[in-house]
Structures are given as structure tokens and as C-alpha cells.
C-alpha positions in Angstrom: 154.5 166.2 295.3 154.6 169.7 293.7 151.9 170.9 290.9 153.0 172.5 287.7 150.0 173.7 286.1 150.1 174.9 282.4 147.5 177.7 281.3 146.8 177.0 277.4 143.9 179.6 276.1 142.3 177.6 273.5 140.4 179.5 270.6 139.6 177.9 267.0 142.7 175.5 267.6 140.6 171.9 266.4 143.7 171.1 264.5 146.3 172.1 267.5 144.9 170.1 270.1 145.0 166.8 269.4 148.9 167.6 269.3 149.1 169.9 271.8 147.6 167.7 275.0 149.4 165.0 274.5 152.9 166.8 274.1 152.1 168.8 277.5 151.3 166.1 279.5 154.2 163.9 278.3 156.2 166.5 280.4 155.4 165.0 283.2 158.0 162.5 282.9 160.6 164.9 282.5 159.6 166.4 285.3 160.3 163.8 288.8 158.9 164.7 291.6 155.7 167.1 289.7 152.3 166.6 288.6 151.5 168.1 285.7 148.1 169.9 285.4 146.9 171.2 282.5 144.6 173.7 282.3 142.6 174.4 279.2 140.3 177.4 278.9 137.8 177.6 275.9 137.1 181.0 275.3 133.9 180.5 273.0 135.1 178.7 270.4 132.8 177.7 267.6 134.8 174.5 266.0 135.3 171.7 267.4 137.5 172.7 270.5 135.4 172.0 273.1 134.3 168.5 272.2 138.0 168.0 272.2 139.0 169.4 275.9 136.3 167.1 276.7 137.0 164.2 275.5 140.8 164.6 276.8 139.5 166.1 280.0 137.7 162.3 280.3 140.6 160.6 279.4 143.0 162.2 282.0 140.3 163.2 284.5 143.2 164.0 287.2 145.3 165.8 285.5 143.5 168.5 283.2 141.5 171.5 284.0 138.7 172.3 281.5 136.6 175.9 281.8 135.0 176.9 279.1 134.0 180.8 279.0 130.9 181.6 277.7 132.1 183.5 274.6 135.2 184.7 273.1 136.2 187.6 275.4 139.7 187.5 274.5 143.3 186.1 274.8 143.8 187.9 278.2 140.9 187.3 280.0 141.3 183.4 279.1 144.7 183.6 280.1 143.5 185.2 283.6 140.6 182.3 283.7 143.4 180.0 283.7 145.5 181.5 286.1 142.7 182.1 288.4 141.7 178.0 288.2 145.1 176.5 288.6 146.0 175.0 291.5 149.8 174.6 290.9 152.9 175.4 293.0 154.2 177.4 289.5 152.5 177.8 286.6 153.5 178.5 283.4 151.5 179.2 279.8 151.6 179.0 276.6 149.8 179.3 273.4 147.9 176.1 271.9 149.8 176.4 268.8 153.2 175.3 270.3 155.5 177.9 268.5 157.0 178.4 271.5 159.7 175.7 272.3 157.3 173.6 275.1 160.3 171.7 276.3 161.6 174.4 278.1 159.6 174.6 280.7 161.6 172.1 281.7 164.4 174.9 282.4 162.0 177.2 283.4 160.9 174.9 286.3 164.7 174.8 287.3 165.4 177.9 287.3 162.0 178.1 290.2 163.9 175.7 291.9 166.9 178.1 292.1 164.3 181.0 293.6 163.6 182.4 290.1 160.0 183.6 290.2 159.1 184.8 286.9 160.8 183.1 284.1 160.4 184.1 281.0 161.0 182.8 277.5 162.9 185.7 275.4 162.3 185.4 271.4 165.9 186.2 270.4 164.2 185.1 266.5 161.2 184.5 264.8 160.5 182.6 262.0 157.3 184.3 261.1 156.7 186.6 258.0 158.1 189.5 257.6 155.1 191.7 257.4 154.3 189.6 260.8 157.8 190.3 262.3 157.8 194.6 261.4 153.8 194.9 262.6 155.0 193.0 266.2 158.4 194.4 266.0 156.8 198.5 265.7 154.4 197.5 268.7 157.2 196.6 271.1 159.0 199.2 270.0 156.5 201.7 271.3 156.1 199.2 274.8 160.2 199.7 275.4 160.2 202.8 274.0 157.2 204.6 276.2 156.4 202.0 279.3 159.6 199.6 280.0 163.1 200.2 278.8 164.5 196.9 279.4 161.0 195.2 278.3 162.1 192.2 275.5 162.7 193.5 272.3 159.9 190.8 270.7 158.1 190.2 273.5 157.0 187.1 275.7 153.7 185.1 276.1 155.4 182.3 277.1 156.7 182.1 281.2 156.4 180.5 284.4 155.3 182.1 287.3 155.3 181.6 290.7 152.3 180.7 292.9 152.9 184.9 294.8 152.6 186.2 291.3 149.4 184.9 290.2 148.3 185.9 293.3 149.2 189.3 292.7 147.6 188.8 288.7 144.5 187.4 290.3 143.7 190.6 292.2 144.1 192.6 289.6 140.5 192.9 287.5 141.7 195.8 285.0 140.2 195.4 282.0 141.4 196.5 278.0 144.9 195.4 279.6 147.5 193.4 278.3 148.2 190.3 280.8 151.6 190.2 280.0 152.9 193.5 280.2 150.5 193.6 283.4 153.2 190.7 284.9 155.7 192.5 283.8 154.6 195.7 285.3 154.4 194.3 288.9 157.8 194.4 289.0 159.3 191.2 290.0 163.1 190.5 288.2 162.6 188.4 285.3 164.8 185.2 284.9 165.4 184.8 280.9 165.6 181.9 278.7 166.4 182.7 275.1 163.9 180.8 273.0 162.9 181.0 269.0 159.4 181.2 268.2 158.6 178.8 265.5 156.7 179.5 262.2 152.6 178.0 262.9 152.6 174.7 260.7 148.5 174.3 261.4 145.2 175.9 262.0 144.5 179.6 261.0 145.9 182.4 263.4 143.0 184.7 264.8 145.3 187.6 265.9 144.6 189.7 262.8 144.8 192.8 261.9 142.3 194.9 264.1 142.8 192.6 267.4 146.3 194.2 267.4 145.6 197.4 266.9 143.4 197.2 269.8 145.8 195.5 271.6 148.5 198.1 271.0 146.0 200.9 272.1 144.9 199.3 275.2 148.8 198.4 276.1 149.7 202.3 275.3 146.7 203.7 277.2 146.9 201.3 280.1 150.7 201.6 280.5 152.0 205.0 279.4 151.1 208.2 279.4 151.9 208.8 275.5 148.4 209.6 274.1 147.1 212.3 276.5 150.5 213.7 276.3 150.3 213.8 272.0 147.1 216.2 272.5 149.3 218.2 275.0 152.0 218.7 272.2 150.0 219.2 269.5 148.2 221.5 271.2 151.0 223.5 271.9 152.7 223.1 268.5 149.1 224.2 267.3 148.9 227.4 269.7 152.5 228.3 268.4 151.9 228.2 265.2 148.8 229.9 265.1 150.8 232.7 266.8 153.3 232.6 264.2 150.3 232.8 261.5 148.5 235.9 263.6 152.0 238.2 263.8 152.4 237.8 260.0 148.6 239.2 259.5 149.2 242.2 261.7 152.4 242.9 260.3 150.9 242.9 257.2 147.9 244.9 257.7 150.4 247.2 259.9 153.3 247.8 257.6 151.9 246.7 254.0 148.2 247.7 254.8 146.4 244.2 253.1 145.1 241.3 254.8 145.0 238.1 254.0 144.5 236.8 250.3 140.6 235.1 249.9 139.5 232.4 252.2 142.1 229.5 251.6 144.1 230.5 254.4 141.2 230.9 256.9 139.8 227.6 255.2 143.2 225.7 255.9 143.9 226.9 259.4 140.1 226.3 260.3 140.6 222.4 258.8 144.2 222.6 260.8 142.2 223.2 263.9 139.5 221.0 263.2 141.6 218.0 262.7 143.5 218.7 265.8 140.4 219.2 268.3 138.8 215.7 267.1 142.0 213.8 267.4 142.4 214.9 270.4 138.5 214.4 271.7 139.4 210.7 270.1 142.3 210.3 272.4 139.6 211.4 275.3 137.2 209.4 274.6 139.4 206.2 274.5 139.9 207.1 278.3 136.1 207.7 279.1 135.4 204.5 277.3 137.9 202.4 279.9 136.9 204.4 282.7 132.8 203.6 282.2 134.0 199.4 281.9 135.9 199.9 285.2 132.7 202.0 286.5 130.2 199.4 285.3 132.3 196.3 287.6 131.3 193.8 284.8 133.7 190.9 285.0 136.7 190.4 282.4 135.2 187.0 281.5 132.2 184.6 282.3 132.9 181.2 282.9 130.1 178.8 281.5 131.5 175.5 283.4 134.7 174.1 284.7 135.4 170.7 284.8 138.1 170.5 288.1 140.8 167.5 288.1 139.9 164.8 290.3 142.5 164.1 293.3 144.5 161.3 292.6 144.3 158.5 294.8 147.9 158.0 297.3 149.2 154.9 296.6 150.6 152.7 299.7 
């Protein structure tokens, strides 16, 4: 019998799970011929979450996957912790809220059947806010626009992947890195299934405000070369048009014989220059920071305890 193992990263999501477990295991039985594993990673949640995988990890001892990371290091290193615990044939993941249609993994896992090894659900809508929709929409705009051309247009956290790709993921220990576009970068064809991503009907998102710009500067940093090229042109559009400015002074001191009027000019360009040189040293020393965490080797996450699925028994 083949194992489909589904990652869900589990953070502040009290009122999610008692909904979510249930739904993901009945899938089993839409599924003949596949054990369902379901692996839930805490990653430091401070409600009630973990009394919850525990109580369902006791219920279903064989077929759920409990770690629980020591704190919250993040929706991509719990991701990874799942990936590097499950034990499937394919495995897919999704987000504990369920906004993602669930019920297509059922496709998903047909389409692995057909050879397909990274299957991915494409959000063709989403029935978020629109503030929501233009923030997400200007980040993947950038990720198709500077790193991958055919990349989806709203992006995917939902897929199945094949046993060779998480593989591939699990020797891979880059951190301030997005997992997802890290899949997506090893190259492998995506199979898609168009999907809608449905509005959250409970619990309280955390993905605010700064976790996405972070996220959008480690996935521009870590997959383009955008930002070290900005200082490049603005250092050159800088150079020019302090040129420009330096040919007008001569030829006025040459042919009109007066300099420059007071000190706002020499103020302004000074401030010009100023501006320029610590953007840029910014831009630097978002590179220095990620090369000192590779330096240092700590790992992307701690795991406090896992609680492995026992081996069901074969029946006669």
C-alpha cells in the first residue's frame, strides 16, 4: 500500500484544527489503495494548538505525524520540518486554514499516477480583500517579473510532490528562502490544477504586514539579482548626472565667469549623494546578513519532539 503524507504547518490555528484533521484524514477513503499520513508540525505556537495535535495524534496514533519545533521559526522552515519527517510515496501540503480546495488532492494524486511529479494548485481567483489581493498580487509580480517568467500569476502553497523532490528540498538548508519558489526553482515541469482560494472563515491570519515584506526581500535576494543590480544603476544614473551638474559649473565659471548660487545646490547634491550611498550600503548589508547565517551553520528550525505514526498491524 502507497503513503500519501500531507505537510500542514500549524501556527495559532486552535480554531482550524478541530476541522482541519478530521477533513484530511477523511481522504483516505477517497483515496483506494493509500494510507493517508498526516503530518502536523507546531512551529511554537502559544494557544492551544499543541494540546490539540496531541490529543488527535492519540486518537489516530498510525496515521498522524506530530513534531513540534521549539519556537516559531517560520512558515518555511515548518514546512521543511514536515517534509523532512514524512515518510510518504508523494506528499503534498497545505495550509491549516483549508482555503485551498483540500479535495483536490484527490486530482493531484492522479495526476502522480500519470508520472506528474510536482503538481501544483494554480489560484486562477481569490476571494480575499482587495488590499490582500494588490499587496500579494505586487509581490508575484516582481517573482515573474525578475526570477521566473512563467511562475503563477498568484502564486501556489498548495502541491503535491514527489518522493525525488523532497529529496532534492531536503538537501537543501538555505535559509531566508522561500520554500516554494525554492521547489519551483529546481526545475522539475509543473503539472497544474486551477484552484480558487477561499476567503478564511476562522481564526486570525498571522501573515501581516512585516512577515511579507520580509518575505518578499528574502524571495528577491535569494532568487534574483534585482537589488545589487538597483545600486549598480543608480550609481550610474548618479555618476551621469553629477557630470551633467559639473559641465554646467565650468561652463559657467568659463563663459559667464560666476559659480554657483549659495549652498543649496552643494546642500542638495551632497543629500542626493548621501541618500544614494546608504541605500545602497542597505542593499549590502541585506547580503552580509544572509551570508553570516549560512556562515554560522545554525539549523533552519529545532525540533523539540516528534511523535512518529505507529506501523499498522497487516491484517491476514
Amino acid at each position: 500500500m502507497k503513503i500519501f503524507s500531507i505537510v500542514v504547518p500549524v501556527y495559532q490555528n486552535e480554531k482550524n484544527l478541530p476541522d482541519t484533521i478530521p477533513v484530511l484524514l477523511a481522504l483516505e477513503h477517497l483515496l483506494p489503495g493509500y494510507r493517508v499520513e498526516l503530518v502536523l508540525v507546531d512551529d511554537g505556537s502559544r494557544d492551544a494548538s499543541r494540546a490539540l495535535i496531541l490529543d488527535f495524534a492519540n486518537r489516530h496514533p498510525d496515521r498522524i505525524c506530530a513534531v513540534f519545533l521549539t519556537r516559531n521559526f517560520g512558515q518555511n522552515a515548518a514546512t521543511q520540518a514536515g517534509l523532512r519527517h514524512a515518510k510518504g510515496d508523494c506528499m503534498g501540503v497545505i495550509s491549516c486554514d483549508l482555503q485551498e480546495p483540500y479535495k483536490e488532492f484527490v486530482t493531484m494524486v492522479h495526476a502522480w499516477e500519470q508520472g506528474a511529479k510536482f503538481v501544483l494548485g494554480e489560484r486562477v481567483e481569490r476571494m480575499e480583500n482587495w488590499l490582500h489581493r494588490r499587496i500579494s498580487g505586487c509581490y508575484w509580480y516582481l517573482v515573474r517579473r525578475f526570477a521566473f517568467t512563467d511562475y503563477p500569476p498568484m502564486g501556489f502553497d498548495f502541491c503535491l510532490l514527489d518522493r525525488q523532490i523532497v529529496n532534492d528540498v531536503n538537501q537543501i538548508n538555505e535559509k531566508n528562502s522561500s520554500i516554494f519558489t525554492l521547489i519551483y526553482w529546481l526545475g522539475y515541469a509543473p503539472h497544474r490544477i486551477p484552484i480558487c482560494r477561499m476567503q478564511r472563515t476562522k481564526g486570525k491570519s498571522q501573515w501581516h504586514f512585516w512577515k511579507k515584506a520580509k518575505f518578499t526581500t528574502d524571495t528577491l535576494i535569494g532568487f534574483t539579482y534585482l537589488p545589487a543590480r538597483i545600486i549598480t544603476a543608480a550609481g550610474l544614473i548618479s555618476s551621469m548626472l553629477c557630470l551633467v551638474y559639473l559641465a554646467v559649473v565650468i561652463g559657467l565659471t568659463l563663459f559667464r565667469h560666476h559659480g554657483p548660487v549659495g549652498w543649496a545646490t552643494l546642500a542638495g547634491l551632497l543629500l542626493l549623494l548621501g541618500a544614494v550611498i546608504l541605500f545602497s550600503l542597505g542593499i549590502l548589508s541585506e547580503y552580509l546578513l544572509r551570508i553570516l547565517d549560512e556562515t554560522r551553520r545554525r539549523p533552519t528550525f529545532v525540533v523539540e519532539r516528534v511523535i512518529e505514526p505507529c506501523t499498522p498491524k497487516e491484517t491476514n
